[in-house]
TORVOVO-481154 format. One record per residue (C-alpha): chain; x, y, z; residue in three letters. Coordinates in nm, 3 decimals, padded with zeros to 5 digits, always signed. Layout:
N
PT, A, X, Y, Z, ala
...
END
This chain:
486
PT, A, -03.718, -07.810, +06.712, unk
PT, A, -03.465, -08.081, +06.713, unk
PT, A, -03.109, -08.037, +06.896, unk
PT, A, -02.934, -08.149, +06.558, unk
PT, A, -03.015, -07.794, +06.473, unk
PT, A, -02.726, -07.601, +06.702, unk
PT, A, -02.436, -07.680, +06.456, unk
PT, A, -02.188, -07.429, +06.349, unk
PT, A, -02.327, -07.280, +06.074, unk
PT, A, -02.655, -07.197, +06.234, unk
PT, A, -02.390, -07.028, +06.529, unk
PT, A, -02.245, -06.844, +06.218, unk
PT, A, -02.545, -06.734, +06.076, unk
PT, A, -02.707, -06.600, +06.397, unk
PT, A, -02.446, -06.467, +06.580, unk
PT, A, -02.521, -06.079, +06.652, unk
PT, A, -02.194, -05.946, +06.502, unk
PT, A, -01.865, -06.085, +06.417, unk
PT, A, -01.699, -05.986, +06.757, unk
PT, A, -01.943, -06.218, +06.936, unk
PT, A, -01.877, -06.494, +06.694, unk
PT, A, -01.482, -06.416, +06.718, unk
PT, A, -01.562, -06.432, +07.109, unk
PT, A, -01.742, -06.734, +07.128, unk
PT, A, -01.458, -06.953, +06.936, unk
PT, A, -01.205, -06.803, +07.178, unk
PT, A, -01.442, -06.915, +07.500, unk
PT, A, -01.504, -07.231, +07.334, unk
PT, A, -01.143, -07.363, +07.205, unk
PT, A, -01.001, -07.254, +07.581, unk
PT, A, -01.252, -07.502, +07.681, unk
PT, A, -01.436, -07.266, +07.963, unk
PT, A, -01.768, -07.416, +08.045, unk
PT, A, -01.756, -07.684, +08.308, unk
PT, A, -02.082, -07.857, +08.405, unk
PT, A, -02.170, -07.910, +08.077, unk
PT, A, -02.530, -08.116, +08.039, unk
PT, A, -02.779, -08.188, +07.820, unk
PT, A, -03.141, -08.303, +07.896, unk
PT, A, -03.261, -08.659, +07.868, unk
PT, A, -03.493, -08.538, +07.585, unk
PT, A, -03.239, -08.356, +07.400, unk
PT, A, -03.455, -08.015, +07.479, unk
PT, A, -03.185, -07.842, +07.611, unk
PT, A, -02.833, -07.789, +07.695, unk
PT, A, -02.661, -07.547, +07.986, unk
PT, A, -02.378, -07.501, +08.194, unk
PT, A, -02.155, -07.291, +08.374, unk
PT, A, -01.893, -07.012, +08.154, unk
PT, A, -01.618, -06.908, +08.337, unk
PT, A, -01.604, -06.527, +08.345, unk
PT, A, -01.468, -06.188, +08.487, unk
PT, A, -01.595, -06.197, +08.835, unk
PT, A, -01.570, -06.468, +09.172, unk
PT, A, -01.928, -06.626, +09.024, unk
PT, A, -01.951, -06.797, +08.659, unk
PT, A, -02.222, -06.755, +08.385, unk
PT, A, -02.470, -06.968, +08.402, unk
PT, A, -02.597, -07.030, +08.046, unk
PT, A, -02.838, -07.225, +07.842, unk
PT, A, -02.979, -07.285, +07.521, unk
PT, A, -03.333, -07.433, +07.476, unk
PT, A, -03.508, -07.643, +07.163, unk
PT, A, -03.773, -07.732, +07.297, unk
PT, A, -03.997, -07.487, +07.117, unk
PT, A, -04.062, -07.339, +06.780, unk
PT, A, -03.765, -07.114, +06.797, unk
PT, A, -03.387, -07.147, +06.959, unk
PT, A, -03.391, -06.973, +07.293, unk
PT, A, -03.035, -06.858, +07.446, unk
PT, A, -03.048, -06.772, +07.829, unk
PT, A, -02.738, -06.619, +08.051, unk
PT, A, -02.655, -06.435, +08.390, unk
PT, A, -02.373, -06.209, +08.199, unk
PT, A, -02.434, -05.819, +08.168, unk
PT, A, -02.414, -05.856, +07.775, unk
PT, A, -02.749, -05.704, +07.605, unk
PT, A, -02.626, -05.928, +07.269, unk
PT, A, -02.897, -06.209, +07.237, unk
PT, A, -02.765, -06.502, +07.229, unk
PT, A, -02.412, -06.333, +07.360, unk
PT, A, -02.066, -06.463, +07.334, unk
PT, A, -02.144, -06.703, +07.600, unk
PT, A, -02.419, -06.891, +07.451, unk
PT, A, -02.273, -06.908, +07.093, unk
PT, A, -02.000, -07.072, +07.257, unk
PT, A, -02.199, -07.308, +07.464, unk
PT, A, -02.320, -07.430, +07.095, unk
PT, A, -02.003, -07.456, +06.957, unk
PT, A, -01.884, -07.702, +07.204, unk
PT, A, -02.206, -07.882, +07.120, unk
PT, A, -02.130, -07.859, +06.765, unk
PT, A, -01.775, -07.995, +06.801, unk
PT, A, -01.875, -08.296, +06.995, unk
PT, A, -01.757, -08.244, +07.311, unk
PT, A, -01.898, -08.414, +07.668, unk
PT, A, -02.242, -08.292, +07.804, unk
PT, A, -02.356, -08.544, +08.074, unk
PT, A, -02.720, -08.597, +08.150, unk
PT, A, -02.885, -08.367, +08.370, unk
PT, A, -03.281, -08.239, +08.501, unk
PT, A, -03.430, -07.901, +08.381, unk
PT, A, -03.311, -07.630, +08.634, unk
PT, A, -03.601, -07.500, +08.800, unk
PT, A, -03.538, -07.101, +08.676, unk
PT, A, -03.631, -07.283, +08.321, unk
PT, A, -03.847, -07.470, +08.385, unk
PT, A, -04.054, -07.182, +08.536, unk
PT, A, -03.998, -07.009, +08.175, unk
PT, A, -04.069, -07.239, +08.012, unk
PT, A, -04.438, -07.257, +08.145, unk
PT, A, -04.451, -06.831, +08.092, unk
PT, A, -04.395, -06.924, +07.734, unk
PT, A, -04.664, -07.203, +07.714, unk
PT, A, -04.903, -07.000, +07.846, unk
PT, A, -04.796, -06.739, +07.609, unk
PT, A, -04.821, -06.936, +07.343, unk
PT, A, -05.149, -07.050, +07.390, unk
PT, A, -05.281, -06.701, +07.429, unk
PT, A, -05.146, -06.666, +07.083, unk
PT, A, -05.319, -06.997, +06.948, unk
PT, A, -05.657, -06.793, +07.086, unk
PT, A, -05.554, -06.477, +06.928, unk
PT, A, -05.444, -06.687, +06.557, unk
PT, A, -05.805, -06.895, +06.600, unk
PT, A, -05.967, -06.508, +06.648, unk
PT, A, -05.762, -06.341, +06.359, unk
PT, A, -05.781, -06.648, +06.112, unk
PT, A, -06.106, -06.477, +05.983, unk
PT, A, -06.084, -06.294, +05.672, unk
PT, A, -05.951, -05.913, +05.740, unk
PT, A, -06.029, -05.617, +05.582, unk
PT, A, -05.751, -05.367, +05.391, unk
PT, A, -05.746, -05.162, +05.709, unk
PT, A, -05.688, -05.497, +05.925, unk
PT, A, -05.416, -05.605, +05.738, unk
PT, A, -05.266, -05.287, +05.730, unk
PT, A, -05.220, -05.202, +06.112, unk
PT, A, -05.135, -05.545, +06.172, unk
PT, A, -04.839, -05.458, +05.970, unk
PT, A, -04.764, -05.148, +06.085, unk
PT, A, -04.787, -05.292, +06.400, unk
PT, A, -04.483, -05.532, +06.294, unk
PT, A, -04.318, -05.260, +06.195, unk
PT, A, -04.338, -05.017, +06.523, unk
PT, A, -04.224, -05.322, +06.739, unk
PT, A, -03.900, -05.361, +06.500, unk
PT, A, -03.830, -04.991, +06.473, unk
PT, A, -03.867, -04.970, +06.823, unk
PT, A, -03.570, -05.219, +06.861, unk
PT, A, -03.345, -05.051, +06.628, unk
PT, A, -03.392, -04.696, +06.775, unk
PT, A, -03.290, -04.912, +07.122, unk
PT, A, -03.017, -05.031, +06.943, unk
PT, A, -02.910, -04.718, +06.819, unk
PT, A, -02.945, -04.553, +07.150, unk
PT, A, -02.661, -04.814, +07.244, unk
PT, A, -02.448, -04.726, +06.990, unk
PT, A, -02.439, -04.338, +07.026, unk
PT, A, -02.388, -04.438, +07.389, unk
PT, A, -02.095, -04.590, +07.292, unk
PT, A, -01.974, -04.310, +07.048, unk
PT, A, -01.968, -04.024, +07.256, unk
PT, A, -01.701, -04.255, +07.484, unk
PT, A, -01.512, -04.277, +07.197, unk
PT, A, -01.570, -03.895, +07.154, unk
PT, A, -01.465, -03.807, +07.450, unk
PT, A, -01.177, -04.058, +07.442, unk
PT, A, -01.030, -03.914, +07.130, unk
PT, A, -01.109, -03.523, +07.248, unk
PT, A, -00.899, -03.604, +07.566, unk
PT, A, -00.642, -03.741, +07.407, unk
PT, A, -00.567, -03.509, +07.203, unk
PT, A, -00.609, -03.244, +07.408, unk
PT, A, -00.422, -03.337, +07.692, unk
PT, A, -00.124, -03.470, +07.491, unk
PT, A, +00.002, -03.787, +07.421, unk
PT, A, +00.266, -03.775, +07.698, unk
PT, A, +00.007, -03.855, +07.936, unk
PT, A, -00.019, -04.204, +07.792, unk
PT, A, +00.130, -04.451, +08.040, unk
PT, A, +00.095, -04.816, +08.157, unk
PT, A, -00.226, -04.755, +08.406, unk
PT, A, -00.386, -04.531, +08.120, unk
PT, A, -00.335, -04.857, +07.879, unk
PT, A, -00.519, -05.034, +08.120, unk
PT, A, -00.764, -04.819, +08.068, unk
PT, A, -00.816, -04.795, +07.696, unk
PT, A, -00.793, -05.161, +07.683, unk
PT, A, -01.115, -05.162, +07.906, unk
PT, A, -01.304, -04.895, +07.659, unk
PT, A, -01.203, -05.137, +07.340, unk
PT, A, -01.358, -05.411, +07.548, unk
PT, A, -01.659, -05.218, +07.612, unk
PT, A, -01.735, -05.114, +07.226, unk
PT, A, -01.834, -05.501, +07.124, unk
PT, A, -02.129, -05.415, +07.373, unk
PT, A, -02.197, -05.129, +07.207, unk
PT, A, -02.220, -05.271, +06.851, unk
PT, A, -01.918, -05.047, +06.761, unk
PT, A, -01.712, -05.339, +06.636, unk
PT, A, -01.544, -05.097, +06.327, unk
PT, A, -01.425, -04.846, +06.595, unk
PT, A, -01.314, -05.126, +06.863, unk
PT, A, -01.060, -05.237, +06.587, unk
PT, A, -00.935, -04.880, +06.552, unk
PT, A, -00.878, -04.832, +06.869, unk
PT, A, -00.706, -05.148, +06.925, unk
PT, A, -00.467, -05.029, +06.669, unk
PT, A, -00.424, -04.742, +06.885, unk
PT, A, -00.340, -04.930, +07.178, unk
PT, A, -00.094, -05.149, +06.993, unk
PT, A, +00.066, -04.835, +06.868, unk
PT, A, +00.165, -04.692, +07.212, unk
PT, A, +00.315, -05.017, +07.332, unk
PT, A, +00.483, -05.068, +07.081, unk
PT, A, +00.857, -04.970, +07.125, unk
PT, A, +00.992, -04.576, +07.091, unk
PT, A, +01.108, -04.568, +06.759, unk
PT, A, +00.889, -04.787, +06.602, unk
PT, A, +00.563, -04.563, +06.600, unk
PT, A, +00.612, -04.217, +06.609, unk
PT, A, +00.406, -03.970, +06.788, unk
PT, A, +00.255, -03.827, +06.447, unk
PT, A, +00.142, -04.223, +06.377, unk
PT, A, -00.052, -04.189, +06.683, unk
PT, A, -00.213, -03.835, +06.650, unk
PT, A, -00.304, -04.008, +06.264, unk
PT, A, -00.475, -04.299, +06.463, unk
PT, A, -00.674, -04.126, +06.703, unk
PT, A, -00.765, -03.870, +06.444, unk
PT, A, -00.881, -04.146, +06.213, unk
PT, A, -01.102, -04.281, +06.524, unk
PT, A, -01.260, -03.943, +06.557, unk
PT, A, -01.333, -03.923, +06.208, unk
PT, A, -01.494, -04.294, +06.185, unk
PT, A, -01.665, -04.179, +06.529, unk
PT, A, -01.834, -03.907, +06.380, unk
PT, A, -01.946, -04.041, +06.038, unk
PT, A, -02.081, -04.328, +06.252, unk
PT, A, -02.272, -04.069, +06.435, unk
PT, A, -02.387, -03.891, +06.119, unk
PT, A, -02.496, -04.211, +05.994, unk
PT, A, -02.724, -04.351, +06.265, unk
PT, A, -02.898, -03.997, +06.373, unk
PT, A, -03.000, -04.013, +05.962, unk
PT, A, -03.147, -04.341, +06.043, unk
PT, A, -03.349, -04.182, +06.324, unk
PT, A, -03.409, -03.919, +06.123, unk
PT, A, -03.553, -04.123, +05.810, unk
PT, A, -03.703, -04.379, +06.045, unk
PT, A, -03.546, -04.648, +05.779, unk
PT, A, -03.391, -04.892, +05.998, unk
PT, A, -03.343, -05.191, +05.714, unk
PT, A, -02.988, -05.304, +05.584, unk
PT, A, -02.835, -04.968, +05.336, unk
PT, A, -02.575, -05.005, +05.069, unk
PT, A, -02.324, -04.852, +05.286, unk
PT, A, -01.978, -05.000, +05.459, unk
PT, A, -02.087, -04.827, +05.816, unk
PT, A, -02.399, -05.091, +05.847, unk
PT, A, -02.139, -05.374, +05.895, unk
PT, A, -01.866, -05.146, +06.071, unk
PT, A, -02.183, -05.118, +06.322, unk
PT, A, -02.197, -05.440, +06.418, unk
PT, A, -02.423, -05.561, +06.118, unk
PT, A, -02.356, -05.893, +05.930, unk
PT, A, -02.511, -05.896, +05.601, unk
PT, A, -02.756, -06.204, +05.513, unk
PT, A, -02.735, -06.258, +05.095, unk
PT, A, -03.115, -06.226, +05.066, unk
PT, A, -03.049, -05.839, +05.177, unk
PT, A, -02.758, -05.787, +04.926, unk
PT, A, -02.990, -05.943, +04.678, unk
PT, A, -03.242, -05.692, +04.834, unk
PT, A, -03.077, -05.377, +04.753, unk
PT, A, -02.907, -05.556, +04.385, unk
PT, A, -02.582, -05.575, +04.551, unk
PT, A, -02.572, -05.897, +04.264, unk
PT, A, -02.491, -06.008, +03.895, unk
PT, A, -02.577, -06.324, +03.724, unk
PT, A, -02.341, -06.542, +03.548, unk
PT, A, -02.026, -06.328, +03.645, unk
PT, A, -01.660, -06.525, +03.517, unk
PT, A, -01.362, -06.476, +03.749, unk
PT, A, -01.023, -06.559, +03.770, unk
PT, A, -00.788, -06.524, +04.062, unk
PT, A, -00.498, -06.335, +04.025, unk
PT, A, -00.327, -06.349, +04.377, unk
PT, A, -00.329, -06.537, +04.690, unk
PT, A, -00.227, -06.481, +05.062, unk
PT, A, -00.226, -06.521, +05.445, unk
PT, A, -00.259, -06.176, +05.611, unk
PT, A, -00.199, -06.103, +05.993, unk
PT, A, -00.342, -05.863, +06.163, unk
PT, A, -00.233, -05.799, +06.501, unk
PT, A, -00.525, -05.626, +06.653, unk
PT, A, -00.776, -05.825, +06.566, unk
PT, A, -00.551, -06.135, +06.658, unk
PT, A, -00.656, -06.298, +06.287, unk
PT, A, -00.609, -06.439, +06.025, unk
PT, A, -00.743, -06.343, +05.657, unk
PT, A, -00.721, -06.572, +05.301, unk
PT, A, -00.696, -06.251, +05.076, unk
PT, A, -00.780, -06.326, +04.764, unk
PT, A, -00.809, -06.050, +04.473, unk
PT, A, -00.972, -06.156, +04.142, unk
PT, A, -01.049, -05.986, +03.805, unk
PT, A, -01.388, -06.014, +03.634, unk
PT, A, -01.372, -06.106, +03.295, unk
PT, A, -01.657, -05.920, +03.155, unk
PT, A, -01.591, -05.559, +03.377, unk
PT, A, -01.233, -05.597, +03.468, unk
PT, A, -01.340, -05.490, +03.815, unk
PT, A, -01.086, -05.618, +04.102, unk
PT, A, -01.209, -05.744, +04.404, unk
PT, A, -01.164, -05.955, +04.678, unk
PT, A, -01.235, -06.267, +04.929, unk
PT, A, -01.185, -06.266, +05.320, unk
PT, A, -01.170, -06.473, +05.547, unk
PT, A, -01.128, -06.431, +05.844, unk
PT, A, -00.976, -06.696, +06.075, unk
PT, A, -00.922, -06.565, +06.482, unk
PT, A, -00.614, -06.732, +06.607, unk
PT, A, -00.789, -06.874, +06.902, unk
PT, A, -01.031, -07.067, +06.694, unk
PT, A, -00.811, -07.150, +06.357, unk
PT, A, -00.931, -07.523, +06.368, unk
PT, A, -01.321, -07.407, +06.392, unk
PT, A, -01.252, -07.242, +06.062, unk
PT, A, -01.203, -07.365, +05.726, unk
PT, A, -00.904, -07.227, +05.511, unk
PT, A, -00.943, -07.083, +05.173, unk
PT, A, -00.655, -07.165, +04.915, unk
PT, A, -00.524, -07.052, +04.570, unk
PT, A, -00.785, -07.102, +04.308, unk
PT, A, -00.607, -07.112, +03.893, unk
PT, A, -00.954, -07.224, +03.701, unk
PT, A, -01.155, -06.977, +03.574, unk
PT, A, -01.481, -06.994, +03.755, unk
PT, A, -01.839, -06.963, +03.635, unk
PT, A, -02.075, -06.818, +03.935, unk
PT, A, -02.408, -06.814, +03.862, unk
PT, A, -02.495, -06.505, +04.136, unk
PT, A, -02.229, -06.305, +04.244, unk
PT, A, -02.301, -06.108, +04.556, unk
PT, A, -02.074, -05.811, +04.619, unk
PT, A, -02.085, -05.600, +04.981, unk
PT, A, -02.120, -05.210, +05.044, unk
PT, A, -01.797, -05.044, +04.963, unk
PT, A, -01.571, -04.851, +04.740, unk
PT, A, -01.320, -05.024, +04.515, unk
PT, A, -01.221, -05.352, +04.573, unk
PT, A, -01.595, -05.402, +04.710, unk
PT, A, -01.615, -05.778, +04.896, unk
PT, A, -01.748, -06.057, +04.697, unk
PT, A, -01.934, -06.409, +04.791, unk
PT, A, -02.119, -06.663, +04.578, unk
PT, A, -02.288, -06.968, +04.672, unk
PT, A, -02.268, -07.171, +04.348, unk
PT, A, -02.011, -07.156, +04.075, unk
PT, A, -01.876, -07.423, +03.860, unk
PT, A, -01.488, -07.353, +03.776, unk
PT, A, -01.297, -07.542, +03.410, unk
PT, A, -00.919, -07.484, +03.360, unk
PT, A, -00.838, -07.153, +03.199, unk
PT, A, -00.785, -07.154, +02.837, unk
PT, A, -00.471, -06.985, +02.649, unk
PT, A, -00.682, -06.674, +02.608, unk
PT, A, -00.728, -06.622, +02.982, unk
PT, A, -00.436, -06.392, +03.042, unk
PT, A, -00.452, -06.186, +02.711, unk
PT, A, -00.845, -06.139, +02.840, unk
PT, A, -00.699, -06.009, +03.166, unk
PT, A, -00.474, -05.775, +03.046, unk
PT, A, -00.687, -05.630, +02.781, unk
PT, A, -00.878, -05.532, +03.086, unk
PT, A, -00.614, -05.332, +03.245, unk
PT, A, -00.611, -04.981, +03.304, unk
PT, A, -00.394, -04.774, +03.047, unk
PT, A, -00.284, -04.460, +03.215, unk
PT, A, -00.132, -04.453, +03.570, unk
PT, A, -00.229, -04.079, +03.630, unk
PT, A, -00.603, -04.160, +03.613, unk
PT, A, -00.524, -04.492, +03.823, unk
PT, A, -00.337, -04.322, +04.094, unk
PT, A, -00.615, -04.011, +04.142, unk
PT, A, -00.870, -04.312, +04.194, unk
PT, A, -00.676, -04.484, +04.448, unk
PT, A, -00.588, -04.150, +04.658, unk
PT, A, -00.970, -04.055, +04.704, unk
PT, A, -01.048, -04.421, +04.804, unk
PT, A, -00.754, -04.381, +05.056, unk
PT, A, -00.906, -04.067, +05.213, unk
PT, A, -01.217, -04.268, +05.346, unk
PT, A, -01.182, -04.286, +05.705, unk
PT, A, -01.292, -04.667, +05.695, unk
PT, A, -01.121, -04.804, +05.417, unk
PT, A, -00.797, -05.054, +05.408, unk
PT, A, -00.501, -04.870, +05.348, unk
PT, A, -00.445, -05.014, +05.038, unk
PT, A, -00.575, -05.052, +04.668, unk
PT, A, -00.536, -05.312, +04.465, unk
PT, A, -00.562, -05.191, +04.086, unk
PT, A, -00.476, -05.403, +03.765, unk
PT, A, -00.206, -05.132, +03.555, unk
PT, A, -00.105, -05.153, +03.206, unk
PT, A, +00.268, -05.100, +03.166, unk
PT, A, +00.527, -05.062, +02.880, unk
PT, A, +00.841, -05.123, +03.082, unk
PT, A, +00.907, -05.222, +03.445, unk
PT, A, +01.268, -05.026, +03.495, unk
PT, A, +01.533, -05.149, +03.751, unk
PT, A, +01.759, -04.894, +03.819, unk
PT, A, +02.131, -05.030, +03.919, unk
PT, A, +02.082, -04.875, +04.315, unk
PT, A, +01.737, -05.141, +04.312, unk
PT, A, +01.469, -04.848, +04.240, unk
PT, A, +01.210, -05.027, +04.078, unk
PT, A, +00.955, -04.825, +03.847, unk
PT, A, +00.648, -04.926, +03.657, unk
PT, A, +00.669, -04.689, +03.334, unk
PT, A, +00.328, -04.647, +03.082, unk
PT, A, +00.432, -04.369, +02.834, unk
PT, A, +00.569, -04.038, +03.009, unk
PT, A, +00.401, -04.186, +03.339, unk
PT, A, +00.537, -04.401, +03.616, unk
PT, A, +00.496, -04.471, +03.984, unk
PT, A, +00.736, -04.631, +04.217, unk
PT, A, +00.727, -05.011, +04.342, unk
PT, A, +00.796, -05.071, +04.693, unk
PT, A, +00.827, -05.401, +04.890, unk
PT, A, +00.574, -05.469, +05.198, unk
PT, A, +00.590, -05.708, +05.499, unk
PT, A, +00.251, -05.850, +05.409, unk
PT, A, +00.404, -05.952, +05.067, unk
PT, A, +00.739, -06.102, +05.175, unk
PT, A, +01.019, -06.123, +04.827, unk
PT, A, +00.738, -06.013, +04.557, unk
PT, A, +00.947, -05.688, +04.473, unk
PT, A, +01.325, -05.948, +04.459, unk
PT, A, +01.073, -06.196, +04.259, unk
PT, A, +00.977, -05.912, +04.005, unk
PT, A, +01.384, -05.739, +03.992, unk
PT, A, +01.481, -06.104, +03.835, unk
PT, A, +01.226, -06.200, +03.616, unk
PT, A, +01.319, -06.269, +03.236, unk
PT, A, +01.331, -05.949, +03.006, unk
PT, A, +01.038, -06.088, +02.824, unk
PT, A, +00.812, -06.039, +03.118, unk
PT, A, +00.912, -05.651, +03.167, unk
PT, A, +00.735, -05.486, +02.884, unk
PT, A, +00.414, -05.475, +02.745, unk
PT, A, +00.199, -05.617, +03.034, unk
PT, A, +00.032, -05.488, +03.331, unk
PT, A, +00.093, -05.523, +03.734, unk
PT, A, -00.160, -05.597, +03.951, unk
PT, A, -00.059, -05.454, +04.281, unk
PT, A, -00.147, -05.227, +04.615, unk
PT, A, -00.162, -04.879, +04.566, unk
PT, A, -00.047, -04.683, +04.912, unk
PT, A, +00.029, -04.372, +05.057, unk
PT, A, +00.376, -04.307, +05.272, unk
PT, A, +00.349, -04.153, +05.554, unk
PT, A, +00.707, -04.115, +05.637, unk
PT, A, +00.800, -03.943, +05.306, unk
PT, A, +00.485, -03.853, +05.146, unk
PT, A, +00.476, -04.074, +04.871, unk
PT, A, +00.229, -04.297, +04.668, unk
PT, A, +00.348, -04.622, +04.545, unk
PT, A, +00.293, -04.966, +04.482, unk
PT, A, +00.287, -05.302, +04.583, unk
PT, A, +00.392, -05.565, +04.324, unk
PT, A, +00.169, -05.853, +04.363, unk
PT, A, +00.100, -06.066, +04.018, unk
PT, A, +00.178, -05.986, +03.651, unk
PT, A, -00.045, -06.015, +03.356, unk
PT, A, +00.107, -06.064, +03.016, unk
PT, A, -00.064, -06.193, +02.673, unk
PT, A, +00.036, -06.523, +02.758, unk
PT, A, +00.086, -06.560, +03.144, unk
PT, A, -00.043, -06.433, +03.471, unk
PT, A, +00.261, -06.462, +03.699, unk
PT, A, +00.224, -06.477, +04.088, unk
PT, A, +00.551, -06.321, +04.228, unk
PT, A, +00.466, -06.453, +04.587, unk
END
């Protein structure tokens, strides 16, 4: 294997989860390694990754065989861990690596490996003989016991890891939330840290939002915000729970049509969407909105993107994600108006809204049907719309938002700025967010022409504070328009 082959899309694609990734751009754009060298025959690369205690990381990543090997002195059971992913990014981005020998620890596996190798060349020679049914069948469920055996180690990790956050969530609320102060902070910081080892990246961003809540200033974040937050991480907890003991249960291991497998660490490959159909051919989309969203905890940023297929009138949406720390590693996404033609569409485990991704599409300008197409597709009663939304807001895992496309015959504007969206007898209230900055003042002053007969695409959310669903205004659809009010 050449070196040419550590560039950052193979660190993308084999990264263990998308903490590790986020990680390794953070280690790598604070420039940490020092020492950085690569072999005279291009075999290898290594240096030393500053970490927590007096001693760094020493790290490496070897090409000199069939396969990519990533070796490092850190604790982290994550193979290749955040250190070695970011070892390749700096590789990847060009930066210095001065000539230097093979280290002797290497070296000296590097020979275990030859010699294992060429036991396996015997063994090949040996089994390259036609096999019987029964042959060919334990060698395969041989295959098969070595990679369940991984998983159930794997999932030994995680419920590890869950019955911290368990206990966490049971002493918490417990004891009371006035025992929260700045050394117990200190604390739960350390426990977040700990879940990316544990593969319990869904739960380490709930309980950063935790955290966040109880520094933030008094008045700001009530105490009933924070019993909601740790309640919502004992929930997640124990559906995570649920979810892996059926795993151990069923002994199937594989990739499931469910949102947990990637809040546990996995990252889905498109062959195993395609695996389970998660996929339609020749799918037509249009975009109706655009944005920038920050999110605090995960120190991120996200091109949201919500579009409306033309043939099912199903919203979805695009993410992604850009950490802060490693914005210029990332490409940005941007506003899309064409109408695009993908040939596969792959969609992720979820509820509505699910998360789409395609790897070939061709896109033309829209034609003058385009938005009558659109609205045609919206839903007509706001009743049925809002009962939806309000049983995909109970999941425990879910945003805390959903976008729906709604037909309307009237957006009213009462003189004291209430803002309604009315279909028949129904309505529901339109509120303004932070995440959508002047989208409710855009839609207050838009022509008369553009308040009836159309439909609102927009967030559907519930209120806390007074108990309330409403919605979002994000983009309207008329027969002859789609508006973006932001």
């Amino acid at each position: 294997m050449e070196i040419s082959v550590l560039t950052e899309e193979y660190v993308q694609r084999n990264a263990v989860n998308a903490s590790a990734l986020a990680n390794a751009r953070k280690i790598s754009a604070k420039d940490e390694f020092s020492g950085r060298k690569i072999t005279a025959d291009r075999s290898l690369i290594y240096g030393d990754c500053k970490g927590s205690g007096k001693e760094p990381y020493h790290t490496s990543v070897d090409v000199s065989g069939d396969t990519v090997i990533s070796r490092c002195s850190c604790p982290s059971r994550q193979f290749p861990c955040k250190h070695a992913l970011a070892l390749m990014l700096d590789y990847a981005a060009g930066k210095n690596f001065e000539t230097g020998e093979v280290p002797e620890d290497v070296a000296r596996k590097r020979e275990k490996i030859e010699k294992r190798e060429e036991k396996g060349k015997q063994e090949a020679t040996a089994e390259a003989t036609p096999k019987s049914e029964e042959e060919l069948q334990k060698a395969a469920q041989k295959k098969k016991a070595s990679a369940d055996s991984a998983a159930k180690k794997k999932i030994a990790r995680q419920l590890e890891g869950l019955a911290l956050v368990s206990d966490f969530t049971k002493e918490m609320l417990s004891s009371g939330l006035g025992t929260v102060n700045s050394g117990s902070v200190s604390k739960y910081k350390d426990l977040a840290k700990q879940l990316g080892d544990y593969y319990l990246n869904g739960l380490q961003l709930l309980l950063q939002r935790f955290i966040m809540a109880v520094q933030a200033e008094r008045g700001q974040v009530g105490e009933k915000d924070l019993v909601e937050k740790l309640v919502r991480l004992n929930q997640a907890a124990k559906k995570c729970r649920v979810f892996l003991e059926k795993q151990l249960e069923s002994g199937d291991f594989g990739p499931q049509d469910d949102i947990l497998y990637e809040e546990l660490g996995g990252i889905w490959r498109l062959d195993q969407l395609e695996a389970l159909g998660l996929y339609k051919e020749d799918a037509e989309l249009v975009q109706l909105s655009f944005t920038v969203l920050w999110d605090e905890a995960a120190q991120a940023e996200t091109d949201t993107a919500y579009w409306i297929d033309l043939a099912s009138g199903v919203i979805s949406k695009t993410e992604n994600i850009r950490p802060i720390k490693a914005k210029k590693y990332v490409h940005a996404d941007d506003s899309a108006f064409e109408l695009y033609k993908v040939k596969r569409l792959y969609s992720y485990p979820g509820g509505l809204n699910r998360r789409i991704r395609w790897e070939e599409a061709v896109s033309e300008p829209c034609g003058a049907e385009i938005p009558g197409k659109a609205l045609s597709l919206a839903r007509g009663e706001i009743g049925a719309a809002v009962k939806e939304a309000k049983n995909e807001l109970k999941n425990t895992l879910s945003d805390n938002a959903t976008a729906m496309l709604i037909a309307y015959d009237r957006i009213n504007i009462s003189k004291d700025g209430v803002t309604a969206l009315r279909k028949g007898e129904e309505s529901i209230e339109l509120r303004a967010a932070s995440e959508y900055t002047g989208s409710l003042q855009t839609l207050q002053h838009l022509p008369e022409k553009y308040c009836k007969d159309g439909a609102l695409l927009g967030e559907i959310r519930y209120s806390e504070e007074d108990k309330t669903i409403y919605m979002v205004p994000i983009t309207v659809v008329t027969p002859s328009a789609i508006l973006r009010l932001m």
